[in-house]
C-alpha positions in Angstrom: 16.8 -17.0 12.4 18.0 -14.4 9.7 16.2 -11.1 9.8 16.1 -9.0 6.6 14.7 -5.5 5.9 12.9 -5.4 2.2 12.4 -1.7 1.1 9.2 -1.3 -1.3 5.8 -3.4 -0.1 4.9 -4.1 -4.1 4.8 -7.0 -5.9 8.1 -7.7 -6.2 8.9 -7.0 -1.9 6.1 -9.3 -1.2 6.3 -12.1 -3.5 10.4 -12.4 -2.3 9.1 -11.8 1.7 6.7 -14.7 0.9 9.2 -17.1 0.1 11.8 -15.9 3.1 8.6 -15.9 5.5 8.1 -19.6 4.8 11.8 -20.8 5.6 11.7 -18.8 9.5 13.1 -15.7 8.2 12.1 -12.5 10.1 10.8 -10.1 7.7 10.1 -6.5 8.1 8.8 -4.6 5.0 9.2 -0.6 4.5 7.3 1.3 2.2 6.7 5.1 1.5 2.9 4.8 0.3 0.2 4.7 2.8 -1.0 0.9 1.6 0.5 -1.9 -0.2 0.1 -1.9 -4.0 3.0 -0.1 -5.9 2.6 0.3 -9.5 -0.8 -2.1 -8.7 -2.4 1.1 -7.0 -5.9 1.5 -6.8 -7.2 5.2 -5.6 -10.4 5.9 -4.3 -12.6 9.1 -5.1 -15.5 10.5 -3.2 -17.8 11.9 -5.6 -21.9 13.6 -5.5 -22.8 10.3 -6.9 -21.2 7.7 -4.8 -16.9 6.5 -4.4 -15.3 5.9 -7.5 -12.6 3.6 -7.4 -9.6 3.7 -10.1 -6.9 1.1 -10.6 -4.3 4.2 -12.3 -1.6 2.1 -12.5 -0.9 -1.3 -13.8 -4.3 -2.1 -16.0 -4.3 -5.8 -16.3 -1.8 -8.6 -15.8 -1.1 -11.9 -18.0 0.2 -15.3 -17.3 2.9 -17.0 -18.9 5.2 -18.5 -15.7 3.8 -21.9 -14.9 4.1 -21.3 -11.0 2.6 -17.6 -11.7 -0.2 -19.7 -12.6 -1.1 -21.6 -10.1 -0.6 -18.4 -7.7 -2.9 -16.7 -10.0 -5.2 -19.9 -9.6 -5.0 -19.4 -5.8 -5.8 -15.6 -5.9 -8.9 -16.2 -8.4 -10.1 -19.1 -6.4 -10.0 -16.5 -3.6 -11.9 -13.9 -5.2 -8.8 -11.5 -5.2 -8.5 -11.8 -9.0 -10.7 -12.5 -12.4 -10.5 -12.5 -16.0 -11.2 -9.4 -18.0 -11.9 -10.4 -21.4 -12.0 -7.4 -22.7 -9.1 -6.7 -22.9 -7.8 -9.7 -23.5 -7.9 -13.6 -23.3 -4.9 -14.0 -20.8 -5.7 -10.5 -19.1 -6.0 -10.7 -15.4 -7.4 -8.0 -12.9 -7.5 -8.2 -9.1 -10.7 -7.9 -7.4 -12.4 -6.0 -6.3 -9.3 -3.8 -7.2 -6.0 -3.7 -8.8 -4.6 -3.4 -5.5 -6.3 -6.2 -4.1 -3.9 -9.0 -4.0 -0.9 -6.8 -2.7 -3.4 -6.0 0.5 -3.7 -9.6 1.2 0.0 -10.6 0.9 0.5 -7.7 2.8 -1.7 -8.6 5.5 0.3 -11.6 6.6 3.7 -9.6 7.1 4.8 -6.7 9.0 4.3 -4.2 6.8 5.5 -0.6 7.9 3.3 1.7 5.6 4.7 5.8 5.6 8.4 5.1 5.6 10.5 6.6 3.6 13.8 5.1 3.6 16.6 7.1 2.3 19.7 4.9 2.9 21.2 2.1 3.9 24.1 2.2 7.0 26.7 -0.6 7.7 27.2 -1.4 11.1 28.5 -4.0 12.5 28.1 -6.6 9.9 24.7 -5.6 10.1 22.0 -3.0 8.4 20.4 -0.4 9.5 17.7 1.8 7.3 18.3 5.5 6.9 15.3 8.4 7.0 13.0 10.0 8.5 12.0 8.5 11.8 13.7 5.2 10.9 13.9 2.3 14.3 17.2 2.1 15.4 17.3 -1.9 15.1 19.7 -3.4 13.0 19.0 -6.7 10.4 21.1 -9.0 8.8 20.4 -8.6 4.9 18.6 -5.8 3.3 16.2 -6.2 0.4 15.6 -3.1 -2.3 12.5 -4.2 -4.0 12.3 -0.6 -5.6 12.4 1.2 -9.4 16.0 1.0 -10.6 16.4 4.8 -10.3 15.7 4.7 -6.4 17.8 1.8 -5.8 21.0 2.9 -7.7 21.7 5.5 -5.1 21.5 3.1 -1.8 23.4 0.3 -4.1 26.2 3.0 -5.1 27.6 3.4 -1.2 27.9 -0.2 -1.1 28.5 -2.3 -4.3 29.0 -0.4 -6.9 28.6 -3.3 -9.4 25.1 -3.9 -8.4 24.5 0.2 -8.8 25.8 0.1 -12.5 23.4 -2.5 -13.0 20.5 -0.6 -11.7 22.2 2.8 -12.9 21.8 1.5 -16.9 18.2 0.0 -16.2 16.1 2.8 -17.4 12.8 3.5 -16.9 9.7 5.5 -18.8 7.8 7.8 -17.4 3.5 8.1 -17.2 0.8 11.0 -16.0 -2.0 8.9 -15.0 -5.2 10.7 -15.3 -8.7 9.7 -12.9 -12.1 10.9 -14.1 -15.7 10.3 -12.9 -18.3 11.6 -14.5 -22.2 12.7 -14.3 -22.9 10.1 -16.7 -21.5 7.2 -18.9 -19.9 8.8 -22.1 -21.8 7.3 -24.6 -18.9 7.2 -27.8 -16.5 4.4 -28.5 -15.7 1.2 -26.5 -14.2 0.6 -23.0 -11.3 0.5 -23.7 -9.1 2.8 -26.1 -5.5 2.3 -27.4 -2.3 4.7 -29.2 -4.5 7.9 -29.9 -2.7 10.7 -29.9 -1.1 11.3 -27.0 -2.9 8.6 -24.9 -1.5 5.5 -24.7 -4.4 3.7 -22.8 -8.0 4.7 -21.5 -10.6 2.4 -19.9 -14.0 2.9 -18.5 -12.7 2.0 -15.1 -16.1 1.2 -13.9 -16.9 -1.2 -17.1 -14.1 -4.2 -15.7 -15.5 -7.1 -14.1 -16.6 -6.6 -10.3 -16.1 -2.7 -10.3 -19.3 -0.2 -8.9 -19.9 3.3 -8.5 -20.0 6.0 -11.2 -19.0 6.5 -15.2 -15.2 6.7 -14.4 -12.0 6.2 -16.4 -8.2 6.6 -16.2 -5.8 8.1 -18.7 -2.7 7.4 -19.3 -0.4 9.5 -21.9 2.1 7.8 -24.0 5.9 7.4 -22.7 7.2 10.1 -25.0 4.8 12.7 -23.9 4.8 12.5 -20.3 8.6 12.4 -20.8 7.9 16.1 -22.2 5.9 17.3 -20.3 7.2 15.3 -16.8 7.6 18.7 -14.8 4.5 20.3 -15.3 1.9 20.5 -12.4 -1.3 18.5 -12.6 -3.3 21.0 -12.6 -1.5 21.6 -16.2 -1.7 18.1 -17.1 -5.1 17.2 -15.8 -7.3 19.8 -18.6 -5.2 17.9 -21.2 -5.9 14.4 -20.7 -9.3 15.2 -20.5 -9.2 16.9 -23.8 -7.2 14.0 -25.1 -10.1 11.8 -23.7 -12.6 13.7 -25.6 -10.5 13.6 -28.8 -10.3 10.1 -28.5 -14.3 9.1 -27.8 -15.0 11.8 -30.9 -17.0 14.1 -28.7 -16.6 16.2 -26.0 -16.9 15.2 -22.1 -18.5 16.4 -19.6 -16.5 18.2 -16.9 -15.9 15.9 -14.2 -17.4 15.1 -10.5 -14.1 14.2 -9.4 -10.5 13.8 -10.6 -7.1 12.7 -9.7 -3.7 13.4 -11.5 -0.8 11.0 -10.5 2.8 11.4 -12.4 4.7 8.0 -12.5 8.2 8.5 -13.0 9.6 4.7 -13.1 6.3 3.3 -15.2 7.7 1.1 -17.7 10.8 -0.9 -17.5 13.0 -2.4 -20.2 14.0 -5.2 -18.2 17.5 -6.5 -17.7 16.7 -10.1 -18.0 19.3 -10.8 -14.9 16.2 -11.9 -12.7 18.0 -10.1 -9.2 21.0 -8.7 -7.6 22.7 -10.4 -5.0 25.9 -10.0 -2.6 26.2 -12.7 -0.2 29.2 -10.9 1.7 27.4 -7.5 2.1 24.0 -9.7 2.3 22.5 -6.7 0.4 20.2 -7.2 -3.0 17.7 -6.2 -5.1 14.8 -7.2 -7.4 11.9 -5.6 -9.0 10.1 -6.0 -13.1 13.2 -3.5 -14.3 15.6 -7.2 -13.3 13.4 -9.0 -15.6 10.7 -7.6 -17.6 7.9 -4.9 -17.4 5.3 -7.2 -16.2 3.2 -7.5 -12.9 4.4 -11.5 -13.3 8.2 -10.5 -13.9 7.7 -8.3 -10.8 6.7 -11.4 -8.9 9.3 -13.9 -10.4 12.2 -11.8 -9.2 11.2 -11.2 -6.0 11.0 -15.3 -5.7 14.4 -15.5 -7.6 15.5 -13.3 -5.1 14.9 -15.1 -1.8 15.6 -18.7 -3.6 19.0 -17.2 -3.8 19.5 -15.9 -0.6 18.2 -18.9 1.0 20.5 -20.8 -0.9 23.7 -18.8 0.4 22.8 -19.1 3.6 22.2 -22.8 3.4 26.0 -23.0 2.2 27.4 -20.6 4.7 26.0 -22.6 7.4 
């Protein structure tokens, strides 16, 4: 039995642990955040009129992959995921959060939540994970399922080739914003796109399945939040809301609750390579920024990924 180390518990991490789980590899899955759900997060807010739950990254998902499909068939029949007309026929949402599905796939590995890894050693033919109160066991292949910027410098150490890759997949940056309100803001739709300097806005509580107070997220455009990445959210936060107001055509309320969040790897280009792979190092890497910057290209490549290393491993045997 192989045992491989996959750093990042996203959709990309899980979907490739998935695959290896089913073949008898032993799987162990490292991830900085406190729960499973990358750039799926949901965040919850306690507010004087009840939690307010926000999904502040990743808004909706499509399908287009045939075998995305039928997983998406599989979560809906579930209840982990539902339409959201909305904003679209093909636009998918998990329920009763964004972050839904990545807590049940997570569920059925061994997921170690609040590790940071910093680095990668080679020891022995074998891996071992670098950082902050890392276990000293070792495994025999090591997964990056992380933003290209983080994995290029754990790639450069060992393969360079597979860091230029990474190193020339760029991504954009986003300031998320979380507001509840008082009350339901009675201008515009649900959902607002390209005004100014937002990019998106939803009434968060307005998708299908979602309870608890008037609340929305924010999210500024690419080339803003590229400006104005350093600032403090207690800068940004009074200038989303401002933006929100702009947008609706009146002004709002000042809010019960609110969250800032600055994502630095948002959006990727996508390099269209699918993964990264190096069967003599057993080291590799997938992720949307291998394919496209979708919640489904996140999921392919983590598949690609593990269909290739089981491969290799069928021929080295």
């Amino acid at each position: 039995m192989r045992s491989v180390a996959i750093i990042g518990a996203g959709m990309a991490g899980l979907s490739c642990a998935e695959v290896l789980a089913k073949e008898g590899w032993q799987v162990t899955l490292f991830d900085k955040g406190r729960k499973a759900g990358g750039r799926m997060a949901s965040r919850r807010l306690d507010t004087g009129h009840g939690p307010a739950t926000f999904d502040f990254g990743a808004q909706y998902f499509t399908v287009r992959d045939s075998g995305f499909a039928a997983q998406v068939a599989q979560w809906a029949e579930a209840g982990l995921a539902e339409r959201w007309p909305e904003a679209g026929g093909d636009a998918w949402i998990g329920a009763p959060a964004m972050n839904a599905v990545l807590g049940d796939m997570a569920a059925r590995h061994d997921v170690r939540f609040t590790h940071h890894v910093s680095g990668l050693a080679r020891e022995g033919g074998r891996w071992r994970l670098l950082g902050e109160g890392m276990p000293g066991e070792q495994f025999d292949a090591a997964v990056l399922a992380l933003p290209a910027e983080q994995a290029a410098p754990i790639l450069t150490l060992h393969d360079f080739e597979l860091a230029r890759t990474a190193l020339f997949a760029r991504s954009q940056p986003c300031w998320s914003g979380m507001f509840a309100f008082p009350d339901p803001l009675t201008h515009g739709p649900n959902i607002l796109r390209d005004h100014g300097i937002l990019a998106w806005a939803a009434r968060n509580s307005a998708k299908p399945g979602r309870e608890g107070p008037e609340s929305w997220v924010v999210q500024a455009t690419p080339q803003w939040s590229t400006m104005h990445l350093e600032r403090t959210p207690e800068d940004i936060g009074p200038l989303l809301l401002a933006a929100l107001g702009e947008a609706t055509g009146a002004p709002v309320p000042a809010p019960l609750a609110h969250s800032i969040h600055r994502w630095r790897y948002a959006l990727s280009a996508g390099t269209g390579l699918g993964c990264l792979w190096n069967e003599t190092l057993r080291i590799g890497a997938c992720g949307d920024w291998l394919l496209g910057p979708r919640v489904e290209c996140a999921w392919i490549s983590g598949r690609t990924l593990a269909k290739r290393m089981l491969g290799a491993a069928r021929e080295a045997a």
